[in-house]
N, C-alpha and C positions, 0 to 999 in steps of 0.2 A: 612478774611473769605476765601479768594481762596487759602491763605499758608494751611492753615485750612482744607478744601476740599483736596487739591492736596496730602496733608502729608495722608490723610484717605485712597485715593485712590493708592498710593504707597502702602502702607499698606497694604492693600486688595490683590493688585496684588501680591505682593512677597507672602504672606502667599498663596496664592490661588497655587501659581509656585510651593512652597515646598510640599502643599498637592497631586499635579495633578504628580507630580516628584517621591514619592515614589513607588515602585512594589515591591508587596508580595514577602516574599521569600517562601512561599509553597508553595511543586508540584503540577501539574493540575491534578483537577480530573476529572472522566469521567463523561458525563453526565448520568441522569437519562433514563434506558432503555437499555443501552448498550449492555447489556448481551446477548439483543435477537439477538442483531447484529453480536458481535461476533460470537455468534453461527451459524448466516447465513454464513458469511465467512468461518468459519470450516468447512460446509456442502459444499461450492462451492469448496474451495482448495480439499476436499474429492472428489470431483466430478470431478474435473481436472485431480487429480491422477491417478485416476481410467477410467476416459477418455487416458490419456496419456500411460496407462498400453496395454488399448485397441489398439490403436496406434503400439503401437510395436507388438503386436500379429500379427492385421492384415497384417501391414507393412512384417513380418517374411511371414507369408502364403503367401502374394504378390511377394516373394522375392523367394520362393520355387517355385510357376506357374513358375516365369520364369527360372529358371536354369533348369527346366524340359521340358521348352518349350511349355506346353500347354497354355502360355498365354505372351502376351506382358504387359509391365505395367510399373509402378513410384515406385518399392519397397522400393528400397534404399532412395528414398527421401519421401516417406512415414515414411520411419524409425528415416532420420535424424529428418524431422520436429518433430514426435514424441518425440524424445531427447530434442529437441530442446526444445518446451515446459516445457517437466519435467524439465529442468533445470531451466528455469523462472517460472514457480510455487513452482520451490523449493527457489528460490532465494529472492522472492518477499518480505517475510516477512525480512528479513537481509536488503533489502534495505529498503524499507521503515523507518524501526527502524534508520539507517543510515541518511537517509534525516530526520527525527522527530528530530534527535538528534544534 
């Protein structure tokens, strides 16, 4: 009776090992809802750009006070950070896809 048992419950285990060992070979899908997400993310990287656009405007105007002299100020690193940005909101989607992948 316990050869009996023992043979069942070998059994059990390996079949359970081969079932829990499989993984699907289809790609993942996205969940339900996503879209609105995405969207929000287009709308912030929009908003970044567009923030980062402003950036270098100001940064320029800042950068003009002082070669004129009416003003002391951070133009030039007003402008790098501004770059600096754009280039990691440009960048952001490339990496990520990079670490997903």
């Amino acid at each position: 009776m316990v050869a009996v048992l023992s043979s069942v419950q070998v059994a059990y285990h390996a079949a359970s090992v081969d079932v829990l060992a499989q993984i699907g070979t289809e790609p993942p899908q996205p969940p339900p809802g996503v879209d609105k997400f995405l969207m929000l993310l287009s709308w912030v990287k929009w908003g970044g750009v567009v923030l980062a656009i402003a950036g270098l405007v100001i940064g320029g105007v800042m950068l003009a006070m002082e070669r004129s002299g009416a003003r002391d100020g951070d133009g030039k690193s007003k402008i790098v950070g501004a770059m600096i940005g754009a280039v990691v909101i440009g960048l952001a989607p490339a990496v990520i896809n990079q670490l997903a992948s």
